[in-house]
C-alpha positions in Angstrom: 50.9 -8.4 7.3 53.4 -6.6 4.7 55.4 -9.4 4.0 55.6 -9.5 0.1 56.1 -13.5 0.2 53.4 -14.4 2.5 50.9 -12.8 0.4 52.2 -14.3 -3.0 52.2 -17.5 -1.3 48.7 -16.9 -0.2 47.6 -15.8 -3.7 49.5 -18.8 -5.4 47.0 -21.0 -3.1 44.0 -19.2 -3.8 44.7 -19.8 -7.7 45.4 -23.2 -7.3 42.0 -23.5 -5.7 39.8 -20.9 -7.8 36.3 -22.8 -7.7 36.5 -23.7 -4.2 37.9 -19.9 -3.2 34.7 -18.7 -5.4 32.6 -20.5 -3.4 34.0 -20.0 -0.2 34.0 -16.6 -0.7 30.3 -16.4 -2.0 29.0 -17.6 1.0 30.5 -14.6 3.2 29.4 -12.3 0.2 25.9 -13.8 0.5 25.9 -13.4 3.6 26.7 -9.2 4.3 24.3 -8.8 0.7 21.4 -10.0 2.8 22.2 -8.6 6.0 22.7 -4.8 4.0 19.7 -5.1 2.2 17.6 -6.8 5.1 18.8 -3.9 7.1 18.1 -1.6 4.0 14.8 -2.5 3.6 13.9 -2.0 7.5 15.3 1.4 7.0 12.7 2.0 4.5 9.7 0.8 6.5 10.8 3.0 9.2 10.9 5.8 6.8 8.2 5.0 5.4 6.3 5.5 8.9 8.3 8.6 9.8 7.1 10.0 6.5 3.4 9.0 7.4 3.4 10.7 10.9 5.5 13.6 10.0 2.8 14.8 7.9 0.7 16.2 11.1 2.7 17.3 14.4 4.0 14.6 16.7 2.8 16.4 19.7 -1.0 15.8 18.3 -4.4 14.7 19.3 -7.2 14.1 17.6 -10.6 13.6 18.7 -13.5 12.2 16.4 -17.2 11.3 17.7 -18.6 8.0 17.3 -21.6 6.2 18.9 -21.6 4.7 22.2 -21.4 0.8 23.0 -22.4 0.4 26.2 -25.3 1.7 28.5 -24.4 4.4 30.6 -26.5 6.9 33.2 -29.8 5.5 31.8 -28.6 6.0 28.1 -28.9 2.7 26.2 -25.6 1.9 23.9 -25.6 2.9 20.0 -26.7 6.6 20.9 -24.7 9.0 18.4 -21.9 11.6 19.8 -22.2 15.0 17.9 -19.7 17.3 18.6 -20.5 21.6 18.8 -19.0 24.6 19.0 -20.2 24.2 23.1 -17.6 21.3 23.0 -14.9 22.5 21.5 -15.1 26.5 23.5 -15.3 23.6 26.4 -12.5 21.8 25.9 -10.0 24.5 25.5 -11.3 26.3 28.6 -10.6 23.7 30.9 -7.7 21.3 29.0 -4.5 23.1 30.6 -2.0 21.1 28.8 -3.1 22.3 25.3 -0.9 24.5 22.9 -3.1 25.0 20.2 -6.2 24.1 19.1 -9.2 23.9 16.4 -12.3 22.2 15.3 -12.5 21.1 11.8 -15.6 20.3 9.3 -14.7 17.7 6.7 -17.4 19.0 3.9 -16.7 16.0 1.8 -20.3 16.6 -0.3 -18.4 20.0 -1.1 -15.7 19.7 -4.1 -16.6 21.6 -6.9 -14.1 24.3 -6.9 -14.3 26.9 -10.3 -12.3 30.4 -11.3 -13.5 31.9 -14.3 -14.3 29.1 -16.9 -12.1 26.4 -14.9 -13.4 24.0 -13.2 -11.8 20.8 -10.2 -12.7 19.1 -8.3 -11.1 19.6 -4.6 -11.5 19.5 -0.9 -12.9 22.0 1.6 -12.6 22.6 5.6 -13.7 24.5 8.0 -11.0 25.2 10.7 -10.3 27.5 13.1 -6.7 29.4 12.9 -4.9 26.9 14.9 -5.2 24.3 12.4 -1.6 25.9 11.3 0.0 23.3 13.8 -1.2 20.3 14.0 -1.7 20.3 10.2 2.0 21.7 9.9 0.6 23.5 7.2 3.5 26.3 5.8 1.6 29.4 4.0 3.9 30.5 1.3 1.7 33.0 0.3 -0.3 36.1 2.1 -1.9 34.2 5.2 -4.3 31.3 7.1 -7.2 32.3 8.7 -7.0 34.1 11.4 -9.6 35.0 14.1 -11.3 38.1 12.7 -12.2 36.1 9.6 -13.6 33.4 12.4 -16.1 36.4 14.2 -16.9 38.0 11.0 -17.5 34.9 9.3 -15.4 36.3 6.6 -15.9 34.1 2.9 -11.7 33.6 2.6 -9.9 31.1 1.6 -6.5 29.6 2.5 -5.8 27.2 -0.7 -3.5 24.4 -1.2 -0.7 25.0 -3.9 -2.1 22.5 -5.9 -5.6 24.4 -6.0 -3.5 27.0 -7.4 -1.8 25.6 -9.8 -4.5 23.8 -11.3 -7.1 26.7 -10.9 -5.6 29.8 -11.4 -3.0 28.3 -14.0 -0.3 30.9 -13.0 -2.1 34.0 -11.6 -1.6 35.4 -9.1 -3.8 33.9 -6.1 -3.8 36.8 -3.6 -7.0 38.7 -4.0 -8.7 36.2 -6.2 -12.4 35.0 -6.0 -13.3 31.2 -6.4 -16.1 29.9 -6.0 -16.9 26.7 -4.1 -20.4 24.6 -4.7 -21.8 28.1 -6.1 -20.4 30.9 -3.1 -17.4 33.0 -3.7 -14.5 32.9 -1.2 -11.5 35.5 -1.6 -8.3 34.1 -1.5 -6.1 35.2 1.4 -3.4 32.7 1.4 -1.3 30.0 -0.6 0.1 26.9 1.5 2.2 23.5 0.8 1.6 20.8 3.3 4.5 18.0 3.5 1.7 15.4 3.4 0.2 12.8 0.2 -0.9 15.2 -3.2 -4.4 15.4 -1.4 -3.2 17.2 1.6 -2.1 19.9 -1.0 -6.1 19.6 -2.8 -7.5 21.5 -0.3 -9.3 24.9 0.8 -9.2 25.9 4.9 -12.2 28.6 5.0 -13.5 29.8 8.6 -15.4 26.9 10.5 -18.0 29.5 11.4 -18.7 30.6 7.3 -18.8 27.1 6.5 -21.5 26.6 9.4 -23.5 29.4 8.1 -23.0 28.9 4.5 -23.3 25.1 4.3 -24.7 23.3 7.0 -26.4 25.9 9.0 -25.5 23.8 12.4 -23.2 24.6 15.1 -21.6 21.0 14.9 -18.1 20.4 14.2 -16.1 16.8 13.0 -13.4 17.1 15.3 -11.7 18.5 18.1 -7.6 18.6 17.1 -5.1 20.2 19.2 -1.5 20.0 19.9 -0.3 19.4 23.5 3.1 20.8 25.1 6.0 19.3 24.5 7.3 18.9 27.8 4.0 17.0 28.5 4.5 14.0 25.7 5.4 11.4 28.1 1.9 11.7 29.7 0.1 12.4 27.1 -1.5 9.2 27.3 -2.6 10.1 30.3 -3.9 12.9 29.1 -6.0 11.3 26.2 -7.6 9.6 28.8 -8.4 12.6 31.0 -9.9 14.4 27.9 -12.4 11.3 27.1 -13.4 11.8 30.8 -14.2 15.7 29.9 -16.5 14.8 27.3 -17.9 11.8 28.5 -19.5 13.8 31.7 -20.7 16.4 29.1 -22.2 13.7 26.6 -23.1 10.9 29.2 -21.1 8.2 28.3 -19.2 5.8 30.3 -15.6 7.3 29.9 -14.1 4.0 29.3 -16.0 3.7 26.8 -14.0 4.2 23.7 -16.2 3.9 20.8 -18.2 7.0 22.3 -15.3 9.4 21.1 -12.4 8.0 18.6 -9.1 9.5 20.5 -5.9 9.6 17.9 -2.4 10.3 19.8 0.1 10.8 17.4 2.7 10.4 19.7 1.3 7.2 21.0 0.4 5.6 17.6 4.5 6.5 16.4 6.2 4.7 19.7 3.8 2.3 19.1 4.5 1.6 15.1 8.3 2.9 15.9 8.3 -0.3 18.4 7.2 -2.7 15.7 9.9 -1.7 13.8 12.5 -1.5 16.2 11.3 -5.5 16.8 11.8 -5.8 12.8 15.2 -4.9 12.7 16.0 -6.6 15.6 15.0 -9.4 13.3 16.6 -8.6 10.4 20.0 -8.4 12.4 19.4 -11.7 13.7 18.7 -13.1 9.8 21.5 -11.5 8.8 24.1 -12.5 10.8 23.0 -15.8 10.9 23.7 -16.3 7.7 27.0 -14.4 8.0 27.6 -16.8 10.3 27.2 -19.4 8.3 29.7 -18.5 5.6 32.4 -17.8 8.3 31.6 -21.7 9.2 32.2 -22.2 5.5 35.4 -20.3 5.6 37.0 -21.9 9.1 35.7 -25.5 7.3 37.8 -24.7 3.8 40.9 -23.2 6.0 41.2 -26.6 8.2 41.1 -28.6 5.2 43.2 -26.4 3.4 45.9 -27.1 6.4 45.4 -30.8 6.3 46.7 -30.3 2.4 49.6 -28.1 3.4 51.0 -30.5 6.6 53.8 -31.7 5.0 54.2 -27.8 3.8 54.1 -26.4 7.0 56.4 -29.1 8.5 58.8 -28.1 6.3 58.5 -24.7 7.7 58.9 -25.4 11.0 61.8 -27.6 10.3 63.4 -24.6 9.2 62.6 -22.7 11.7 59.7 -21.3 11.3 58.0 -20.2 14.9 54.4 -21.2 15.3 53.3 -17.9 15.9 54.2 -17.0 12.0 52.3 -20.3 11.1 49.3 -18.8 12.8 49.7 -15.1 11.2 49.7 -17.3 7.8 46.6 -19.1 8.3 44.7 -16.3 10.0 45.9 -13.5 7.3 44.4 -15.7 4.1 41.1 -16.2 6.1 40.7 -12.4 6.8 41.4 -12.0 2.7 38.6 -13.9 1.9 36.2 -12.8 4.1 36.9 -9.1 4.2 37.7 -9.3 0.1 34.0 -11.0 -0.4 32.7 -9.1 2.1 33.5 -5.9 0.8 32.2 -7.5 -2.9 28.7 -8.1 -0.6 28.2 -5.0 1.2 29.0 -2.6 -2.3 26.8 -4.9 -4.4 24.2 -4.6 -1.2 24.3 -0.9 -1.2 24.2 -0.6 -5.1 20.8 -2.7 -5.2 19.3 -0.1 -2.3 20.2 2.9 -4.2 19.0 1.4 -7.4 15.8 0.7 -6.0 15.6 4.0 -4.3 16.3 6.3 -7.7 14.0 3.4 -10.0 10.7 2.5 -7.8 9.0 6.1 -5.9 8.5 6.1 -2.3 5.0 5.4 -1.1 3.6 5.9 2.3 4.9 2.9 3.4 8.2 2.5 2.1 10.6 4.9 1.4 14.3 5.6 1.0 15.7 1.9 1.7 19.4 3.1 3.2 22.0 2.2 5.2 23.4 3.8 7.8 27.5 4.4 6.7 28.6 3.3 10.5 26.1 0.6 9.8 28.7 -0.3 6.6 31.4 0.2 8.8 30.5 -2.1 11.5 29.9 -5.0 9.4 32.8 -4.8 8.0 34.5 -4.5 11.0 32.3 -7.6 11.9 33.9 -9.2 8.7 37.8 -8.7 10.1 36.8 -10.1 13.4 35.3 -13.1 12.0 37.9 -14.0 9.4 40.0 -13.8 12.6 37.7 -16.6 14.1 37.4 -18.2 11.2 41.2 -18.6 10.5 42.2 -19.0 14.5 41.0 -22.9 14.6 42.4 -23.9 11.8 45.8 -21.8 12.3 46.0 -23.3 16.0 46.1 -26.9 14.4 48.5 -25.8 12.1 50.9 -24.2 14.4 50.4 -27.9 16.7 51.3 -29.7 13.9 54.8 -32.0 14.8 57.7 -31.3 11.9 58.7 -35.2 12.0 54.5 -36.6 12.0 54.4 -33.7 9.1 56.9 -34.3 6.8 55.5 -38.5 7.2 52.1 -37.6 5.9 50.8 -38.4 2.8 
């Protein structure tokens, strides 16, 4: 491997052959390029999804009403499932495996947020205090709701840090009045939630204020709630056993999915996770494929580069040469090439995934294309092995070849 004369040899070849070593060598650089960016960019979707669910907890369900689509109990289908207060003191009464809970009012007629002469327009809820969890909301100021605000009905606001910002332009928050579609909430608390910009352009007020003050109903928009962690693996069971709750409360058929929207976090992820696991399996199969196909390249350039060294190597061989150091030649100038281009690949595939990643943002789908550096490793460990293939065939002739039939050729 060391021997100062085998490699000057090997380079004296390599020069005398400089197009055809280019375009050997592309085709094994081609080929790790595409498989480090195929792999970069299934990295990317898959962080992109990560990103996506991480903004609410894993261990989440969500339950929305909807309108039944099949007759049930004497109930024709198309009836209209409203949730209450009845339904959600219900469900966390008898659902065992729940951790937290809290029903939530969207109020998306209710945006026009003001402090002093300012004005924006934002978004308001009406939770309960365990919205902290699901929501993964962090309060980085004072606090969230909590449940004497909820009995009192208290006019307090936990705001987003963008509300903040835009409102109160640098004041302090704590303490503060705004007022929202013409009432005035104090605000109690400042949060940052790791979700999109309009996760962060909200206002959490009690659900029961925002009964009394807006609507004037006891219904609710949703039932959300996080389950125990130790539960996960069933939790699809459970989705199912909390549709069967609410379907004997509502009369519907409790198969009947439309009647109540059910959202498992947990099961969605596995399920998009799955998808992409499928993706990279893929993109590994692309990739080396094409590797593949420049280590073809490389085994087809070393036999003919033997059948232009015969007489060469019989010469060797009547000198004494051993086959076995006819073998090392051959094999050692194939691993050159393809670990040298493949090295050439793999850098100028990692360069174009971190240019990307500091030149185009990530989006909700796409994010952080990267590879893994035992990723980089193994294909270039992948590279060694296969310029070991790729030079074996071609070596084994080599070494077969007869001294007296070699130094005979033309």
């Amino acid at each position: 491997m060391f021997d100062l004369d085998k490699w000057q040899e090997i380079f004296a070849n390599l020069s005398r052959n400089k197009l055809r070593t280019f375009l050997t060598g592309f085709s094994v650089a081609w080929g790790i390029f595409m498989l480090i960016v195929l792999l970069g960019a299934g990295n990317g979707l898959g962080n992109g999804v990560r990103h996506q669910f991480n903004r609410d907890a894993v261990n989440s369900i969500w339950l929305n009403a909807g309108k039944t689509s099949v007759a049930y109990d004497g109930y024709q289908p198309g009836r209209d499932i409203r949730f209450t207060n009845e339904d959600f003191d219900f469900v966390n009464r008898n659902y065992k495996n729940m951790e937290h809970a809290s029903a939530r009012m969207h109020m998306w007629d209710v945006k026009l947020f003001s402090y002093k002469n300012r004005y924006g327009s934002f978004n308001m809820k009406g939770v309960h205090p365990g919205m902290i969890y699901p929501e993964k909301i962090v309060v980085i100021q004072g606090r969230f709701i909590n449940d004497l605000d909820l009995k009192d009905c208290r006019k307090v606001a936990c705001i987003g840090k963008k509300v903040a910002d835009d409102l109160l332009k640098g004041e302090q928050p704590l303490g503060k009045e705004i007022n929202i579609n013409g009432i005035l909430f104090q605000v109690v608390g400042v949060f940052t939630d790791d979700g999109n910009e309009e996760d962060n352009r909200r206002a959490y007020v009690p659900v029961t204020t925002t009964q009394k003050a807006f609507t004037g109903t006891n219904h609710i928009d949703q039932i959300v709630m996080t389950i125990n962690e130790n539960d996960m693996e069933k939790s699809e069971a459970f989705t199912d056993e909390l549709r069967a709750m609410l379907a004997r409360r509502h009369h519907f058929d409790p198969n009947d999915k439309k009647a109540v929207f059910v959202w498992n976090n947990l099961t969605e992820f596995k399920k998009i996770m799955g998808l992409i696991t499928g993706i990279n399996l893929f993109i590994w199969l692309i990739g080396i494929g094409t590797l593949i196909a420049g280590i073809v390249g490389v085994s087809n350039i070393m036999m003919i580069v033997v059948k232009e060294r015969t007489k060469e190597i019989g010469v060797r061989k009547a000198l004494g040469a051993s086959p076995r150091s006819i073998i090392f030649l051959v094999m050692q100038e194939a691993v050159f090439i393809t670990s040298l281009f493949g090295y050439i690949g793999l850098i100028a595939g990692i360069f174009l995934l971190e240019l990307f990643k500091t030149s185009v943002p990530g989006s909700d789908f796409f994010r952080n294309p990267e590879v893994d550096i035992n990723v980089a490793l193994l294909a270039m460990l992948m590279l060694v092995i296969a310029g070991l293939l790729a030079g074996y065939f071609p070596a084994k002739r080599a070494a077969s070849i007869h001294p007296i039939q070699a130094l005979r050729d033309e």
